[in-house]
N, C-alpha and C positions, 0 to 999 in steps of 0.2 A: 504494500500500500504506500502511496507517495507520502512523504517526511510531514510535509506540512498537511495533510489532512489527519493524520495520525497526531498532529500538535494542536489542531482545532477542536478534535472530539476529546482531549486529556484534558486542556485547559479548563474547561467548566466542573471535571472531576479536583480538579484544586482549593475551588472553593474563592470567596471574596475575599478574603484574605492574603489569597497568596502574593510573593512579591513576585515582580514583574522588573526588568532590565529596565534601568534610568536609562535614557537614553541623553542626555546633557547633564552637565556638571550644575552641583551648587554652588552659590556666593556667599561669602562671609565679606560683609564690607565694617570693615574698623576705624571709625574716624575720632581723632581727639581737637582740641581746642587750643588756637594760638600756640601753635609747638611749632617752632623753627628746624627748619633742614639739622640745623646741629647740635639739636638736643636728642641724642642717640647717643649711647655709649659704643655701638659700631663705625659711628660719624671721627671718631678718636675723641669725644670726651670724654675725660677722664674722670670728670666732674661728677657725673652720676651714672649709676646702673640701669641700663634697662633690658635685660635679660630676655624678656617678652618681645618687644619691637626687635631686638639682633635675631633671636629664633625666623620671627619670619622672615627677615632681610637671607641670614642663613640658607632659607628653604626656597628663594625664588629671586628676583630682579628687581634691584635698584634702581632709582632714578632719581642720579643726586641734583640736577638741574632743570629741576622741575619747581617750576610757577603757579603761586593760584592766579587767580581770574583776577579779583579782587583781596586787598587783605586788609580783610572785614567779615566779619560772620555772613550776615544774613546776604550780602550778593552771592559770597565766595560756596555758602549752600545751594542756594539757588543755582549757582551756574552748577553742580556737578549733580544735581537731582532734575537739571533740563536740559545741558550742555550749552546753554545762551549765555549769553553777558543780561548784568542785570540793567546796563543802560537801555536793553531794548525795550523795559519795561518801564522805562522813565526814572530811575532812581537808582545811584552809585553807592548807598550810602546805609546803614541800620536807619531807617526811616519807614513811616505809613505812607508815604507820598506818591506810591508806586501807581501805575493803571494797572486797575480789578482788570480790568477785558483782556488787557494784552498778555496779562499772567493768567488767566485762564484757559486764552487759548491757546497759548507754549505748554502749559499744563496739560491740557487734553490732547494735544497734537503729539505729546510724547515725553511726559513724565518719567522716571527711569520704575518707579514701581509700576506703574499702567503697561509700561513697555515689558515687562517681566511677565506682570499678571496675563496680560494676553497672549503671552510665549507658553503658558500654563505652569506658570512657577508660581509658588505660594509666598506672598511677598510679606516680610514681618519688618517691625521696625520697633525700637526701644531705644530711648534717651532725651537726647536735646534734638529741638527741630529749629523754631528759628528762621523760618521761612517765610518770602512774600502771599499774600493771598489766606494763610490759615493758619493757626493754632496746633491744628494737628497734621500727619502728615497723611490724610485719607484723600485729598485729594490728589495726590501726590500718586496715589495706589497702595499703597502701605496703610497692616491692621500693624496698630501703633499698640505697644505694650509696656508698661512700666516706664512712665516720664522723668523719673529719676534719673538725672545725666552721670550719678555720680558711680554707683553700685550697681544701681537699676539693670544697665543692660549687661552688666555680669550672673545677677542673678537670673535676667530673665531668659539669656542663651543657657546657663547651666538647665534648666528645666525646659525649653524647648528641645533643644539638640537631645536630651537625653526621652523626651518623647519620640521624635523622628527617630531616633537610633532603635528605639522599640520597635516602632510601628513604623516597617517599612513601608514604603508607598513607591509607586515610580513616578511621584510627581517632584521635583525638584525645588529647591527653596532659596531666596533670595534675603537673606536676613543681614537689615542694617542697622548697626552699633553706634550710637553716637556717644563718645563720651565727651562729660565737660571743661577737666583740666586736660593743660596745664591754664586753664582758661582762669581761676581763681586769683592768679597773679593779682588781677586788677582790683581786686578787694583792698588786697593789701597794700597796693599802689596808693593809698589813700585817697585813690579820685570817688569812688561809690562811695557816698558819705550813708548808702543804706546798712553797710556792714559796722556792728555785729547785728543792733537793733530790729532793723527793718529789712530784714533780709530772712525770707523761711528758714526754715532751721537746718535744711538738706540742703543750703547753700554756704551756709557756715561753718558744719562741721569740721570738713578737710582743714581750712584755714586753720580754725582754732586746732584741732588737734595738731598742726605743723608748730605753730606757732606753742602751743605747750611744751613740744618735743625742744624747740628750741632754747627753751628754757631750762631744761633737765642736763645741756651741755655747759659744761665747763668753758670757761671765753679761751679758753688756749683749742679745746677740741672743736669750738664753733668756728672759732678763724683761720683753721687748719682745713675744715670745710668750705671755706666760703669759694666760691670759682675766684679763677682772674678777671678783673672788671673789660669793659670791649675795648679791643685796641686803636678803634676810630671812633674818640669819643667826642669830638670837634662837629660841628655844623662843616657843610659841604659848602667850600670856596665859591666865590664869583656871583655873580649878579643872578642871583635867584633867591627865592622868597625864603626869610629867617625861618628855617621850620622850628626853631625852638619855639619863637615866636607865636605861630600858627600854629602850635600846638594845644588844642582844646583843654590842657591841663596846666596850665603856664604853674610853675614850683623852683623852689630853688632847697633841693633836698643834698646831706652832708652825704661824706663819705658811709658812715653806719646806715645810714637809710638804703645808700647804693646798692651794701653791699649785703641788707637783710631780702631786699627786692631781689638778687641776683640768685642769693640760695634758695629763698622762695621758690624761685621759677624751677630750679632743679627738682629739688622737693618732690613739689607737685606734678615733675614729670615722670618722678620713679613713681607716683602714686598709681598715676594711672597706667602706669606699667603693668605695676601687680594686678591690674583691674584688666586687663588685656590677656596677663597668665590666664587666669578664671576662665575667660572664655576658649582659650588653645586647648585648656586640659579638657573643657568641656567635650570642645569638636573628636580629639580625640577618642577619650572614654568613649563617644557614642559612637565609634566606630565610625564616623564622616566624614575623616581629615585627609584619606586618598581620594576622593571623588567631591573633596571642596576647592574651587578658585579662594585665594582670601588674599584682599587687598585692603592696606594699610594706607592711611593719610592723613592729615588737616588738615583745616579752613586756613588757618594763614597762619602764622608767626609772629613772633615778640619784639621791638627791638630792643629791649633789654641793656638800656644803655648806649649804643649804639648811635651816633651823632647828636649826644644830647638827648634821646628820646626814648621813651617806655612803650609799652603795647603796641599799636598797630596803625592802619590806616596811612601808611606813605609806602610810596614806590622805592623802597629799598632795599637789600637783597634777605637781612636778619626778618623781615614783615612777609616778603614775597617768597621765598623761599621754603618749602615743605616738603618734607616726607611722600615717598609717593612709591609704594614697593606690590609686586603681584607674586604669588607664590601660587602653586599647586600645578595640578595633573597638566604636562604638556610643557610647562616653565621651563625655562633653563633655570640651574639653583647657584646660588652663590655668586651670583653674577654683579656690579657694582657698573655701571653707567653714567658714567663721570662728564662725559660730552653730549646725549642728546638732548635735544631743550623739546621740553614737553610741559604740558600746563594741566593738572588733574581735573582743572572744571572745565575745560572743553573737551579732552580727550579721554574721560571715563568713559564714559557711556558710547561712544563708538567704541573705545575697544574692549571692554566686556563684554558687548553683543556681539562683536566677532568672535572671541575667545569664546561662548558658548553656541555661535550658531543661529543666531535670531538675526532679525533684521533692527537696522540704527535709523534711528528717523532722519528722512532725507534735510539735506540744507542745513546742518550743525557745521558750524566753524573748525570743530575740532577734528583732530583724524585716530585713526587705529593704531593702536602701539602694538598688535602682537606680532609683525613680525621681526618685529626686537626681541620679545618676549618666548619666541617657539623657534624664533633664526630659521624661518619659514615666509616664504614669502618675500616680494618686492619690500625694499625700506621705499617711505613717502617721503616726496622730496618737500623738507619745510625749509626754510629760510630765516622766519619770524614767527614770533608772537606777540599780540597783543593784548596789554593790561590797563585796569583803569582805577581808580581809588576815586573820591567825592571831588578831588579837586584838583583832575589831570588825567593824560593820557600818557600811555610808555607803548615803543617796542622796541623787542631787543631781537637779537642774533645770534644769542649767545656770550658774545664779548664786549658786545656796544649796546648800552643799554640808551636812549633816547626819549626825554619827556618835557611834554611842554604842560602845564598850566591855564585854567581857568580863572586865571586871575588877572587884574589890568596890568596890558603892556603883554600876556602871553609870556612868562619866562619861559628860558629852556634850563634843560641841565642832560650834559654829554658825559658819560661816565665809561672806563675802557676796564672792563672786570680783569684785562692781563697785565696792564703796568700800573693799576690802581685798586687793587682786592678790595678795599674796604670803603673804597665811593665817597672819599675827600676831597678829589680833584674835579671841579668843573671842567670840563673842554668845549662847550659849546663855544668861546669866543676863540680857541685858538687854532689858527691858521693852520696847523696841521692837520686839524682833523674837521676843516670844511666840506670836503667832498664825502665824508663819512654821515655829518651830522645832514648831509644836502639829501643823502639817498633813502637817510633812515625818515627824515620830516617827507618825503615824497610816500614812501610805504607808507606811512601813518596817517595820512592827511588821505590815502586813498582806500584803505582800508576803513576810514572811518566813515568816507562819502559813499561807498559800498553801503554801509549799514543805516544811511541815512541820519549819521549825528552829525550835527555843528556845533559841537561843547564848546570852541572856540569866541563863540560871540558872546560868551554869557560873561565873562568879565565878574567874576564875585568878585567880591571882597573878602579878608582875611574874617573880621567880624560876620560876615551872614554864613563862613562857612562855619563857625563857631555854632553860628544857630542851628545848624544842621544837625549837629548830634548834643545838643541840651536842650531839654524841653522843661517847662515851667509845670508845677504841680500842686496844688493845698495842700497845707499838709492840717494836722489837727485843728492847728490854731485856727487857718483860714487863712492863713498866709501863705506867701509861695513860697517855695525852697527850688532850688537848684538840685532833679534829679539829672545823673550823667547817664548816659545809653552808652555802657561799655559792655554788652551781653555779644 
C-alpha cells in the first residue's frame, strides 16, 4: 500500500493529542532598556558581569555596529515592532502628539505580532510596552502577560515555556520579553523627582535595593568598584548647539554623584542579567532551546557621562549604539561583527521573517540580515543608515557619521569614528572633509525627501525643544510641579 495512504489512515488512530512536526522555528525576543553596545562583559568590560547576555552572544552572531532608529524608548519601540521610523507618524520624541491614523495603519498593515499571528504563531508578550497608539500591546498582535518590566517577564517565560515544553503542539511561538533596566538609571539620575515617593513600588524596588547594597560596602571596596569615568567627557568642538546646554536636565553634579551614576548603571545591568538567566534556563529545561531563534537587544543607550551628558536622546554613539545579537538553529555561533552597520529597528523584522520563512511587509526601509547570519545567500548592498532623535537628522556609513539640526541657522556636526572614536572633533567646517560632508548632506536630504519630511524648516528653539519632553501636572496641592518623561 502507498506510504502516505498508510500515514493518513494511522494518523487519526493517534488521537488529538499527538505531536505533529513544527515545521518553523520559534522566537524568543529579549529586549532590555537604555543598555549601550558596551555594557556586556563580552564587549571587554570589565566593569560588570553579565554571564547571560555572553551565553547568547556565545551561541550565535554579533553585531557590534548596530544603531537604533531613535535613542529614545517609545520611537526606538515602535520602529522595531513596525520596522518604520517614528517620524512617519508625526513625532521623534516620548510624546502623545503622534497621528492615531497613521499609527494604525502601519499597525494593521504589518505589526511584527499580526505578522507572526497570521504566519500561525502564537504570539505572547510580557513586560514594558511603551508604545504609540496603546497601553497595551494587543494591537500590536500580542496576548500581553504580566506588565511587570522588572521580574514579570522572567516569571512569566518560566511558566509559559514550561507549559509548551508539556504540551507539545506544532504550532510555533513568538514570545516577546521586554525588560526594564538598565533603564532605572534615570531615577537615580535625580531628574524623576517621582522617585522614591511617587513612583509604584515595582518601580522602586531594584533602585533601593542597589542602592542599600551600596551601603553595606566598605568606601575602599565601593571605589574599587566604581568603572572609569568616559574618556570624552568635553562637549563636541565647533559651531554646533551647547548640548550641555540643550540638555532637558541642565545640573552641575561633583565627582561622587559621577561616579555613584556610573556604578548604578552597571549594577543595574548585571541585574537584568540574572533576569535574562531565568529565562535561558527556562527555554532550556523545557526542552525549546534547539528549535528557538533568540535574539537579544535594546531601545537605545546611556550616555553615561559621555560629552557632559547622562541618559539618552542625542545622536551619539554611547545613546545610539546597542546590542543586537541572533543565536539559534541555522546561526553561525560565536561569531562577532565588528564592520556591518545595521540598525535593529528597521532591520528586525525583515530578517526574522526571513530566518523563519514568512513573508516581510513590503516597502520597510530596512533589509535582511540573515545572510550574514547562515553565510547563505547574497550580502545587501547598504551604504547608509538613517537616524533621527526630537531635534535632528544623522547618517552614517559606518565611519562618517553626518547631522544636521532642527534648530535656527540648521547646525551640522561631521564626526570621522576612525581618527576620532569618541566624537570630540567637529569636521563639518574643515576643508578636508568637504567633499565627505557634500555626499553625506546629499544622501540625507534625499533620503528624507523620499519619505516626504522637511524637518529642516521647523527651526525650534532650544526652549520648545525642552517642552517636548516636560509636561506640567497638579499635583495634590493644585499646583503644578514639573513631571520629567524619562520612561
Amino acid at each position: 500500500m502507498n506510504v502516505k495512504i498508510l500515514l493518513s489512515l494511522a494518523l487519526p488512530l493517534l488521537g488529538s493529542n499527538a505531536v505533529l512536526a513544527q515545521t518553523k522555528p520559534n522566537v524568543l525576543f529579549i529586549m532590555t532598556d537604555q543598555q549601550s553596545y558596551k555594557m556586556m562583559s563580552c564587549m571587554g568590560n570589565k566593569w560588570l558581569k553579565t554571564p547571560n547576555m555572553d551565553k547568547i552572544a556565545n551561541m550565535g552572531y554579533r553585531f557590534d555596529k548596530n544603531y537604533c532608529v531613535n535613542p529614545v524608548c517609545t520611537p526606538s519601540r515602535f520602529s522595531l515592532l513596525t520596522g518604520h521610523y517614528a517620524s512617519e507618524v508625526g513625532v521623534k520624541e516620548n510624546t502623545s502628539a503622534f497621528d492615531a491614523s497613521k499609527v494604525k495603519r502601519i499597525v494593521a498593515d504589518g505589526a511584527l505580532g499580526l505578522i507572526f499571528r497570521n504566519a500561525g504563531y502564537e504570539t505572547l508578550y510580557s513586560g514594558k510596552t511603551h508604545l504609540y497608539g496603546t497601553k497595551d500591546v494587543s494591537e500590536y498582535g500580542f496576548k500581553i502577560n504580566n506588565t511587570d518590566p522588572y521580574d514579570g517577564p522572567a516569571i512569566y517565560a518560566e511558566k509559559v515555556l514550561a507549559d509548551i515544553g508539556k504540551n507539545r503542539t506544532n504550532r510555533p511561538f513568538l514570545l516577546f520579553l521586554s525588560f526594564v533596566n538598565p533603564h532605572d538609571i534615570c531615577y537615580k539620575a535625580g531628574m524623576d523627582k517621582r522617585y522614591p515617593a511617587n513612583l509604584p513600588e515595582a518601580n522602586v524596588r531594584e533602585t533601593a535595593r542597589i542602592l542599600a547594597y551600596q551601603k553595606t560596602l566598605s568606601p575602599d571596596t565601593y571605589h574599587k568598584e566604581i568603572p572609569p569615568r568616559a574618556t570624552n567627557p568635553a562637549p563636541i568642538n565647533g559651531e554646533v548647539p551647547d548640548m550641555v546646554s540643550m540638555d532637558i536636565f541642565p545640573r552641575t553634579w561633583n565627582n561622587d554623584q559621577l561616579d555613584l551614576y556610573n556604578w548604578m548603571y552597571h549594577r543595574l545591568t548585571e541585574s537584568v542579567d540574572y533576569q535574562i538567566g531565568r529565562v535561558l534556563t527556562a527555554l532550556k529545561n523545557a526542552g525549546l532551546e534547539e528549535n528557538t531563534i533568540i535574539v537579544f537587544t535594546s531601545d537605545h543607550g546611556d550616555m553615561n557621562g559621555s560629552h557632559g551628558l547622562i541618559l539618552k536622546n542625542v545622536l551619539f554613539e554611547e545613546a545610539q549604539r546597542v546590542p543586537f545579537i541572533f543565536a539559534g538553529k541555522g546561526i553561525k555561533r560565536n561569531v562577532t561583527d565588528q564592520t556591518t552597520l545595521v540598525c535593529n529597528g528597521l532591520d528586525f523584522i525583515p530578517t526574522i521573517c526571513d530566518l523563519v520563512g514568512i513573508e516581510s511587509p513590503k516597502g520597510l526601509p530596512g533589509i535582511s540580515l540573515k545572510s550574514y547570519l547562515t553565510g547563505e545567500g547574497q550580502k545587501p548592498n547598504r551604504k547608509y543608515i538613517v537616524t533621527e532623535d526630537y531635534n535632528g537628522c544623522q547618517i552614517t556609513d559606518g565611519r562618517y557619521k553626518y547631522t544636521i539640526y532642527e534648530l535656527a541657522g540648521n547646525p551640522e556636526i561631521l564626526t570621522d569614528l576612525q581618527t576620532n572614536q569618541g566624537e570630540t572633533i567637529n569636521y563639518s567646517k574643515n576643508p578636508a572633509y568637504k567633499e565627505i560632508k557634500a555626499t553625506l548632506k546629499k544622501e540625507l536630504m534625499s533620503n528624507l525627501s523620499k519619505r516626504g519630511l522637511t524637518p529642516l524648516s521647523q527651526n525650534r528653539t532650544i526652549e520648545n525643544l525642552r517642552k517636548l519632553e516636560v509636561e506640567k501636572s497638579p499635583n495634590k496641592e493644585g499646583k503644578n510641579k514639573v513631571k520629567v518623561n524619562v520612561d
